[in-house]
C-alpha positions in Angstrom: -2.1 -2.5 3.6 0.4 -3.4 1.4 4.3 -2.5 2.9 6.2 0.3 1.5 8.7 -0.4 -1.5 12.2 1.5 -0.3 14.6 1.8 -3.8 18.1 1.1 -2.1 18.4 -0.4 1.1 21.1 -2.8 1.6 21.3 -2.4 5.3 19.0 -5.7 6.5 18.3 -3.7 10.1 17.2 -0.6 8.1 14.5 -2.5 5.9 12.8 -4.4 8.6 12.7 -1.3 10.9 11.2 0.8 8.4 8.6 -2.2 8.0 9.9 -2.0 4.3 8.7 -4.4 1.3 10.9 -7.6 1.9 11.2 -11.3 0.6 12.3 -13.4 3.1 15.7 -15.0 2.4 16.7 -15.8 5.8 16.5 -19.6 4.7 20.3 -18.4 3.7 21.3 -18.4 7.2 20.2 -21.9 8.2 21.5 -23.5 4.2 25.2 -21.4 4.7 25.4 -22.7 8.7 24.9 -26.6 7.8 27.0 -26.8 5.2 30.1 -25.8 7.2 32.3 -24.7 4.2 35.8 -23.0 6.0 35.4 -20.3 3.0 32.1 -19.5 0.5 32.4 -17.7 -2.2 29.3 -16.1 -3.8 29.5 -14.6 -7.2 26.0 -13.3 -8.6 25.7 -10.1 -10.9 25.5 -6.8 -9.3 22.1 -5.8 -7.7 21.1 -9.7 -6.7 20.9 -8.6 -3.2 24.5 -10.1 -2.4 24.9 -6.8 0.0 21.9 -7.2 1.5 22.4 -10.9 2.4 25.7 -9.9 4.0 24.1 -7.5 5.9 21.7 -10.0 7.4 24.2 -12.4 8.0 26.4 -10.4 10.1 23.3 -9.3 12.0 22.5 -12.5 12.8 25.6 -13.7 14.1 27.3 -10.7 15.3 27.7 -9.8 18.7 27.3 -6.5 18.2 23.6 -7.8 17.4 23.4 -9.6 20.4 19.7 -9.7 21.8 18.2 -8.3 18.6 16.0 -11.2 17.7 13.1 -8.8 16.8 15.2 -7.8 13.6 14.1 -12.0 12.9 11.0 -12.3 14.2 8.1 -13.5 12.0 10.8 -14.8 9.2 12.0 -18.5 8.8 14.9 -18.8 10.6 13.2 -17.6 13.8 11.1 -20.6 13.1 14.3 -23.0 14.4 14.5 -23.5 18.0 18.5 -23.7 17.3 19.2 -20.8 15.6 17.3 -18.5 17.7 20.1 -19.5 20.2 22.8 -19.2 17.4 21.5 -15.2 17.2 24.3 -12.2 18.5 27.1 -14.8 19.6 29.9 -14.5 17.2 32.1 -12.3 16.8 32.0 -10.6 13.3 34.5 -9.0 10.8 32.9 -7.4 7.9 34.5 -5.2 5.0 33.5 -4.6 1.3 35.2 -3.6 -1.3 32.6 -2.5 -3.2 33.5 1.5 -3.5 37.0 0.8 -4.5 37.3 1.9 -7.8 40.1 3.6 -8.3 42.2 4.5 -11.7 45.8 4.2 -9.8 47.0 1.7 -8.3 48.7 3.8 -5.8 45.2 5.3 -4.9 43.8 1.5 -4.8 46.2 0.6 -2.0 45.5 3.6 0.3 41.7 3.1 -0.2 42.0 -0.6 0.3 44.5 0.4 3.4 42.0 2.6 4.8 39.5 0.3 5.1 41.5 -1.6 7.3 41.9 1.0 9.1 38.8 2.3 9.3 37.7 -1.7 10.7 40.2 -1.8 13.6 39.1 1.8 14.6 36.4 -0.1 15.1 38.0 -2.2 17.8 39.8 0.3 19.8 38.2 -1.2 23.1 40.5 -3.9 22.2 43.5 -1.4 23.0 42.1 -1.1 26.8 41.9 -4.6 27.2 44.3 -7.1 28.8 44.1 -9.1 25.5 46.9 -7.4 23.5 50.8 -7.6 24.6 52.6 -3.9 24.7 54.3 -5.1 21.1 50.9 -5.8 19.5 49.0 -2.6 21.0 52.4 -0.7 19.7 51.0 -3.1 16.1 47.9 -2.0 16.4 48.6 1.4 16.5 50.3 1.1 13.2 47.6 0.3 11.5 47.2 3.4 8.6 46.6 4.5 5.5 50.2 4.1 4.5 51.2 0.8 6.3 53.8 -1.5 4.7 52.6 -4.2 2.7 53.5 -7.2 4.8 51.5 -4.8 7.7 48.4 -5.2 5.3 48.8 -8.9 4.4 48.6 -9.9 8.3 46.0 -7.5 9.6 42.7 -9.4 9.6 44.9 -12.3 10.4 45.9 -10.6 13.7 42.7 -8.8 13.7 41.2 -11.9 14.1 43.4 -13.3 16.8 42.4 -10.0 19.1 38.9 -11.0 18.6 39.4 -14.4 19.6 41.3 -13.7 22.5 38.3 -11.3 24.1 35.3 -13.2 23.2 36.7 -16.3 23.5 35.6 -17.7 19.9 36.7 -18.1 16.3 35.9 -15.3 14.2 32.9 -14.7 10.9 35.2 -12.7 8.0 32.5 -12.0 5.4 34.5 -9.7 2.3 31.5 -8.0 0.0 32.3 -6.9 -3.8 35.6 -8.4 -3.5 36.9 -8.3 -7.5 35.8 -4.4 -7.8 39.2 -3.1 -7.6 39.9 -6.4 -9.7 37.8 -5.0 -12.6 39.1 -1.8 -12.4 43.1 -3.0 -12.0 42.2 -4.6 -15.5 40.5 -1.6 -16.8 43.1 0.9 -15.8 46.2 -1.2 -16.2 47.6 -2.3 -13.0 46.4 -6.0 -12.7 49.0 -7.1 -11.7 50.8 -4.8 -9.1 47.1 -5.5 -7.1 47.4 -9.1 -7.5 50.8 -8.8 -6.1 49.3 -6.3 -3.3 45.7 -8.7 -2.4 47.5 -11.9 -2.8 49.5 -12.2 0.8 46.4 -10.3 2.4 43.8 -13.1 1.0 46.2 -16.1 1.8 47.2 -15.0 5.3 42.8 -14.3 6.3 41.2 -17.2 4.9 43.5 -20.0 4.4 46.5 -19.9 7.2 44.1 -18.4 10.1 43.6 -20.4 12.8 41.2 -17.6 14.4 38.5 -18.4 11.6 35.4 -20.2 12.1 34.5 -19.8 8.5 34.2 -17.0 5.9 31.4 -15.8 2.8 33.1 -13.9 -0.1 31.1 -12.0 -2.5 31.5 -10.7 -5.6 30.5 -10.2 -9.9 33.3 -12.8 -10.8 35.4 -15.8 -9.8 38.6 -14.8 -10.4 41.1 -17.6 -11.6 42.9 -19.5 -9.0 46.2 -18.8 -10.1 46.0 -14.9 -9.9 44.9 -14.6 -5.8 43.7 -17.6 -4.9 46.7 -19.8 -5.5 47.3 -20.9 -1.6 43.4 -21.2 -1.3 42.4 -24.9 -1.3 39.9 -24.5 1.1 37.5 -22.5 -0.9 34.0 -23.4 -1.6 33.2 -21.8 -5.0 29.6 -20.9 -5.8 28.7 -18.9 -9.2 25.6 -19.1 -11.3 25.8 -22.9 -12.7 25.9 -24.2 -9.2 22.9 -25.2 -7.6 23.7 -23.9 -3.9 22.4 -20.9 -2.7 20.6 -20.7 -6.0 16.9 -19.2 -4.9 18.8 -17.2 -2.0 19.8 -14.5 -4.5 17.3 -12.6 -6.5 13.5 -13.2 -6.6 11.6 -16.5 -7.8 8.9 -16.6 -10.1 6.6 -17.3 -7.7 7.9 -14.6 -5.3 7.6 -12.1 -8.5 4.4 -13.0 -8.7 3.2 -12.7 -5.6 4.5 -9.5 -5.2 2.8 -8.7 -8.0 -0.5 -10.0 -6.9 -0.1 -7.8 -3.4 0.7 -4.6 -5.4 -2.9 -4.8 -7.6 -0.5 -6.2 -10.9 -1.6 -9.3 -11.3 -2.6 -8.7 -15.0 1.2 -7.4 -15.5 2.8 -11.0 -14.6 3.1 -11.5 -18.4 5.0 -8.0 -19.2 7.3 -8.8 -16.5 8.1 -12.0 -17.0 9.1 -10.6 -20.7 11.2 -7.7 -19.4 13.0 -9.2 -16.7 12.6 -13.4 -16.3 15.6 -15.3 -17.7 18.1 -15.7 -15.2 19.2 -18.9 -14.2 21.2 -20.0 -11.3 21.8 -23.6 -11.2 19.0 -25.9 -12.3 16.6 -22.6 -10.9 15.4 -21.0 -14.6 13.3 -18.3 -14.0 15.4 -16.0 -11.5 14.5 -12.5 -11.8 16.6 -9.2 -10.7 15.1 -7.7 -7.3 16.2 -4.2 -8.4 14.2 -4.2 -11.3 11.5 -6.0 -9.5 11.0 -3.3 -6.6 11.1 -0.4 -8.7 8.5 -1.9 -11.0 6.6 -2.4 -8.3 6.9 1.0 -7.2 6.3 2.8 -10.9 4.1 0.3 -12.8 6.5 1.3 -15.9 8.6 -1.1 -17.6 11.9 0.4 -18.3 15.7 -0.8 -17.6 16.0 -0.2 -14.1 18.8 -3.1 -13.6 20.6 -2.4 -17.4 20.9 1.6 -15.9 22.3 0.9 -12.7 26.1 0.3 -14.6 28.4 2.3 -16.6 29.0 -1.0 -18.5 32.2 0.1 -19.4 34.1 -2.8 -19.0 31.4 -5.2 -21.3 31.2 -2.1 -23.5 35.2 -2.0 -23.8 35.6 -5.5 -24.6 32.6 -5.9 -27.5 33.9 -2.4 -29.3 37.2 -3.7 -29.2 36.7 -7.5 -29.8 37.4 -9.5 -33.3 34.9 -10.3 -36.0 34.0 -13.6 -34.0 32.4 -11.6 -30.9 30.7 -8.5 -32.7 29.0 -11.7 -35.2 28.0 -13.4 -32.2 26.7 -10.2 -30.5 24.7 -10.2 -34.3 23.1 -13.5 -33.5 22.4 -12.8 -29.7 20.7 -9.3 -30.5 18.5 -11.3 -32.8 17.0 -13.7 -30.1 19.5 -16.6 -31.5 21.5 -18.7 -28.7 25.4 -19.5 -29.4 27.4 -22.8 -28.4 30.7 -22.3 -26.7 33.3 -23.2 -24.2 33.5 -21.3 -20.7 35.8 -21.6 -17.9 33.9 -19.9 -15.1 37.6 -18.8 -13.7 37.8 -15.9 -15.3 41.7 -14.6 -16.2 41.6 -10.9 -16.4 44.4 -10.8 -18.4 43.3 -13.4 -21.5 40.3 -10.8 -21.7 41.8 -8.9 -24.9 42.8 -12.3 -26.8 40.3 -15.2 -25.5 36.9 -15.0 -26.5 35.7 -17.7 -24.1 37.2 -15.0 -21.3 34.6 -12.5 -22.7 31.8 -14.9 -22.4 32.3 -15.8 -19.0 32.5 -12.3 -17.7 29.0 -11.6 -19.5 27.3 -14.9 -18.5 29.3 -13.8 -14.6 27.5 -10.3 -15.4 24.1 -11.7 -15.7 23.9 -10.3 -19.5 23.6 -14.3 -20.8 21.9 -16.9 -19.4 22.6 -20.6 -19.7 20.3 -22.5 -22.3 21.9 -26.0 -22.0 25.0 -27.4 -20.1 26.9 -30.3 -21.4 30.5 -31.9 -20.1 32.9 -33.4 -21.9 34.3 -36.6 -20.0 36.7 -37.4 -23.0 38.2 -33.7 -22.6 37.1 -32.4 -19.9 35.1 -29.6 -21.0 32.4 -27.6 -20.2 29.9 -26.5 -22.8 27.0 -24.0 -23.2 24.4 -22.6 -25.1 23.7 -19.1 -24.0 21.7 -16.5 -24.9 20.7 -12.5 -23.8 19.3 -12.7 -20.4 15.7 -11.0 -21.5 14.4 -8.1 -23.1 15.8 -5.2 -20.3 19.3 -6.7 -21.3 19.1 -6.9 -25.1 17.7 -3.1 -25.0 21.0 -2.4 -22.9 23.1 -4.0 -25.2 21.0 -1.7 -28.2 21.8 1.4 -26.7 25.2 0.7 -25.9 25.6 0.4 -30.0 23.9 3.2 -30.8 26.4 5.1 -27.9 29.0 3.9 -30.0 28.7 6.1 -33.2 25.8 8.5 -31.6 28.6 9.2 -29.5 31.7 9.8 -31.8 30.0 11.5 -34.8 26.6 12.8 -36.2 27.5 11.7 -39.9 26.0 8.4 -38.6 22.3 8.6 -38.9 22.8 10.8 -41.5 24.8 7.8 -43.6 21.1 5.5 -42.4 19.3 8.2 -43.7 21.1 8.7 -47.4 21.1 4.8 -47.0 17.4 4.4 -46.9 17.1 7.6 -49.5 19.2 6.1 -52.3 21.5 9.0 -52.0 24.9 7.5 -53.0 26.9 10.7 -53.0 25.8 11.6 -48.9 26.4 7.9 -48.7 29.8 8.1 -49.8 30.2 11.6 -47.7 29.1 10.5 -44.7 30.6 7.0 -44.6 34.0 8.3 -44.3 33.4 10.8 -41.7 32.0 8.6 -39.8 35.5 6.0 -40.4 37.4 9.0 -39.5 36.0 9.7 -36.6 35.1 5.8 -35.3 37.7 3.7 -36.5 40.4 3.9 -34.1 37.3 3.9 -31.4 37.1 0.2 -32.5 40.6 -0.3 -33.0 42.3 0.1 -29.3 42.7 -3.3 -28.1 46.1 -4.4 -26.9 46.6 -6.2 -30.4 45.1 -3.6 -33.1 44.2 -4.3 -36.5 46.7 -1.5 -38.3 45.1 -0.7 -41.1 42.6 -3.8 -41.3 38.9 -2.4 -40.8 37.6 -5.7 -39.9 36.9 -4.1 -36.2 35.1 -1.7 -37.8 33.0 -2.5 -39.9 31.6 -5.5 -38.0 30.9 -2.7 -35.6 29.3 -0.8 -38.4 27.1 -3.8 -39.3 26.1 -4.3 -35.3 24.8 -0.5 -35.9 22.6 -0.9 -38.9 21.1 -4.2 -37.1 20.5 -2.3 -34.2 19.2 1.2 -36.2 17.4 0.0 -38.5 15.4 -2.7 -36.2 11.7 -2.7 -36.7 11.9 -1.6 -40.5 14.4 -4.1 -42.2 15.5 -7.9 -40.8 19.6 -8.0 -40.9 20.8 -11.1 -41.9 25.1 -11.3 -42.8 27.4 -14.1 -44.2 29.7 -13.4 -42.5 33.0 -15.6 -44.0 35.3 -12.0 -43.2 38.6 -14.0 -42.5 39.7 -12.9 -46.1 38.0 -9.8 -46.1 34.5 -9.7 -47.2 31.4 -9.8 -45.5 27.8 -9.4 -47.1 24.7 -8.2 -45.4 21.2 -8.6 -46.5 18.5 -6.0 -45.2 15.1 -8.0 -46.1 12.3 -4.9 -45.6 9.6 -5.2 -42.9 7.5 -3.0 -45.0 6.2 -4.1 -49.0 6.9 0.2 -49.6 10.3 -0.5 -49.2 13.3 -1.6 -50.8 15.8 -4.9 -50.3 19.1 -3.7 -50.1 22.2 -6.0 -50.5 25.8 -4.5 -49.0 29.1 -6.5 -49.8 32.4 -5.0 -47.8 35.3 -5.8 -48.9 39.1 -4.5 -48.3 41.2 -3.4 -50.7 43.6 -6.2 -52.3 46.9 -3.8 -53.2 48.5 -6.6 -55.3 45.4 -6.8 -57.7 43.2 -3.7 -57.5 45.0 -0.5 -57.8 42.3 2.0 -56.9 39.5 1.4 -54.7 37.1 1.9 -57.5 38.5 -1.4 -58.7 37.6 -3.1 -55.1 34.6 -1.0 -55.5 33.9 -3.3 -58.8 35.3 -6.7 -57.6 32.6 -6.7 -54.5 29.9 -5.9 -56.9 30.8 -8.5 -59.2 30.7 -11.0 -56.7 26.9 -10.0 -55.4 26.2 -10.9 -58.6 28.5 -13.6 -59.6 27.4 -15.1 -56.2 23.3 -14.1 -56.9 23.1 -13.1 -53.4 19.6 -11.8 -54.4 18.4 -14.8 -54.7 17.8 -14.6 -50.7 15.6 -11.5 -51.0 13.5 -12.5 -54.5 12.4 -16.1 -52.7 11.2 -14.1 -49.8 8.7 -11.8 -52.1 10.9 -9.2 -52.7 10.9 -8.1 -56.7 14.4 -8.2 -58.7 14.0 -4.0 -59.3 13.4 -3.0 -55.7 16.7 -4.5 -54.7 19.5 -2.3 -54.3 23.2 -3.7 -54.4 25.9 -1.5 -52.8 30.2 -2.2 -52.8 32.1 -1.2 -50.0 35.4 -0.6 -50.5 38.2 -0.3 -47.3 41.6 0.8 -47.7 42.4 2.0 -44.2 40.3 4.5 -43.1 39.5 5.2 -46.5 35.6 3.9 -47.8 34.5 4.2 -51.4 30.9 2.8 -51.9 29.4 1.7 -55.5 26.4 0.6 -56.7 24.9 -1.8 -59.5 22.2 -0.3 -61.7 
């Protein structure tokens, strides 16, 4: 009989009691232990079983776990002699900062604070001991919600030291979801008063503390060196190019598969490779995300189980409010195209709202892209990739997060698509500007906004149609929007209906004096420019095209049309 899947878990002990659908990565053990790194750190999206892995880990070393081999039996680290030894006889510190997400600073530092608190509560028998002087019990004690800062920075430090001193042996620190208040400092804008805060805290635990055996960090991201990790030399950095540790996160094919075959799917392996294959971690390709994994295996229903598991407001954020470069990019990914680009895998929180390379690394960190090809640069020293959406759950997320974005703000939206599709110029012209009106400065928030430039917006608008009107028409755009145009072609899926060209263009104040005049200049050059050349080659006849001019002047849209 097959075992039960349980949605959730991410306590190891909990899942093997309960006799719990499981895939054995205890293989992570044995590969982390032999490679005697001081400090590991782990980034893999969220829901890659990074909890879970941390969970077993600290089982397996921790004294408090001491003579709780059955938790290992059967699975392949209770298949070495040595390790089996190695189980219950360290002593353990384990945090995470995975609920910290906070939109004050103030309220970051006495949930972060608390924590600490909370972890040497759990060492109180340390206070009865003969291991601590009267000044360090009198320390101890201090320990609080509201602790001074240099109090915080030194705790798992001394922490650390207690431990040492009663067991008699260097200490495991393993730090879960350790950039979540780091995405949310960025969100909410207090970067850098936590940076200032975590800083001395990271510093004095995993690089100037002689009471450490050796330390895992996970988290979404590799923050850059220079923001918290700029005393850290000693870190072992592990994200999803590198080829360590790269099946012990998420599920293989072949694990997918079998799973499959176990659960009476075996005829599904093709709809689920589809929906949810693509990962890549290292030179390991087809990586698939356990969360959607188990609860497929527990509905039979496709759906976007993983995609629904996140807000997404940070990715969301930084696409709305992006330049024409990303929202065009985001037109080729959402069409199954692949893009060519720099990343530095450090990612800088703070170049987020000016360097696109910054926004490609979080979504490739993210798990939204996956890696095509990997070239370096010797001459430059470079590092280059072809990405591309992850699979089909993801490019549906990234769908419905468009549609959010005018559904959202105003109605007048699918009402523009459906005067657009009609031939109804006058609701065209209605709609379109109450749907400016309403969306416009939604596009236009960023740290360095547009004024009255709609190029935000109406690359946005564009990213809309492509993703409305998917399944009936085939979106192609030019795209050259530096001096403010940019022409979209919608070829029809279906012989019934009708080509339809749309030029945008912004008002130029020194030679069109009304919009109507802008209205006639983008016209003019669909024509001067025979843009319908495109559709007619493709079948389409010259009198079922349709050729529309937008006009911009702020929030402001006129729209014209050639007879």
């Amino acid at each position: 009989m097959s075992k039960v899947i349980g949605i959730g878990h991410q306590d190891f002990e909990t899942i093997i009691q309960n006799d719990c659908f499981y895939i054995d990565k205890t293989g992570f053990i044995k590969e982390w232990w032999e490679n005697r790194d001081a400090v590991t750190l782990i980034t893999r999206p969220r829901r890659f079983g990074k909890t879970l892995n941390m969970s077993m880990i600290q089982q397996f070393f921790s004294v408090d776990y001491a003579g709780r081999g059955d938790l290992f039996e059967g699975l392949s680290i209770w298949k070495e002699e040595n390790y089996r030894k190695l189980q219950g006889t360290y002593p353990v510190i384990s945090l995470s900062f995975a609920n910290v997400k906070e939109s004050l600073f103030s309220d970051t530092r006495k949930v972060i604070c608390q924590i600490l608190t909370d972890l040497y509560r759990k060492y109180d028998f340390l206070l009865d001991s003969e291991c601590l002087s009267d000044a360090e019990q009198k320390a101890y004690r201090q320990i609080s919600p509201e602790m001074e800062k240099y109090m915080v920075s030194g705790s798992l430090k001394n922490l650390s030291e207690y431990l040492f001193r009663y067991y008699r042996k260097k200490v495991i620190i393993l730090l879960d979801e350790y950039d979540t208040p780091m995405q949310e400092a960025y969100v909410n804008g207090y970067w850098q008063e936590l940076v200032d805060f975590i800083k001395g805290l990271f510093n004095a635990t995993f690089k100037t503390n002689p009471y450490l055996d050796r330390a895992i960090m996970t988290g979404i991201t590799r923050v850059s060196k220079e923001s918290i990790f700029s005393d850290l030399n000693n870190l072992t950095v592990v994200t999803s190019t590198s080829n360590l540790y790269a099946t012990c996160f998420g599920f293989t094919e072949k694990e997918v598969f079998d799973a499959l075959n176990e659960y009476g799917m075996r005829d599904k392996q093709d709809d689920v490779k589809r929906w949810y294959d693509g990962f890549t971690f290292g030179k390991n390709r087809d990586i698939y995300n356990p969360w959607s994994i188990l609860n497929y295996l527990k509905t039979g229903k496709l759906s976007t189980y993983w995609a629904n598991t996140s807000s997404n407001h940070l990715v969301a954020k930084l696409i709305r409010e992006s330049g024409s470069n990303v929202k065009t990019t985001m037109e080729d990914l959402l069409e199954g195209k692949s893009f060519h680009t720099e990343i530095d895998e450090q990612l800088i929180f703070d170049q987020l709202d000016y360097r696109e390379s910054a926004i490609w690394s979080l979504l490739l960190a993210s798990g939204y892209l996956k890696v095509e090809h990997f070239s370096f640069d010797e001459n430059y020293g470079r590092e280059q990739y072809d990405l591309r959406l992850t699979n089909r759950e993801v490019c549906m997320m990234f769908e419905r997060m468009i549609k959010d974005w005018f559904s959202e703000y105003t109605p007048a939206y699918n009402e523009f698509v459906k005067a657009l599709l009609t031939d109804d110029l006058k609701a065209m012209n209605a709609y379109i500007n109450r749907v400016a009106l309403a969306t416009f400065s939604f596009f236009d928030t960023g740290k360095n906004p547009s004024g009255d430039e709609p190029e935000r917006f109406y690359h946005g608008f564009v990213l809309g149609l492509l993703v409305d009107l998917r399944g009936r028409y085939t979106l192609t755009s030019n795209r050259e929007s530096g001096f403010g145009r940019y022409d979209v072609l919608l070829e029809p899926v279906r012989l019934q209906d009708d080509g339809i060209i749309l030029e945008f263009k912004v008002q130029d104040m020194d030679e069109e004096k009304e919009l109507s005049d802008t209205v006639k200049s983008a016209l003019k050059q669909i024509e001067d420019r025979n843009y319908e050349t495109v559709l007619i080659e493709k079948g389409i006849p010259r009198e079922k095209i349709r050729k529309y001019g937008f006009a911009f002047r702020g929030k402001k849209v006129l729209i014209g049309q050639l007879s």
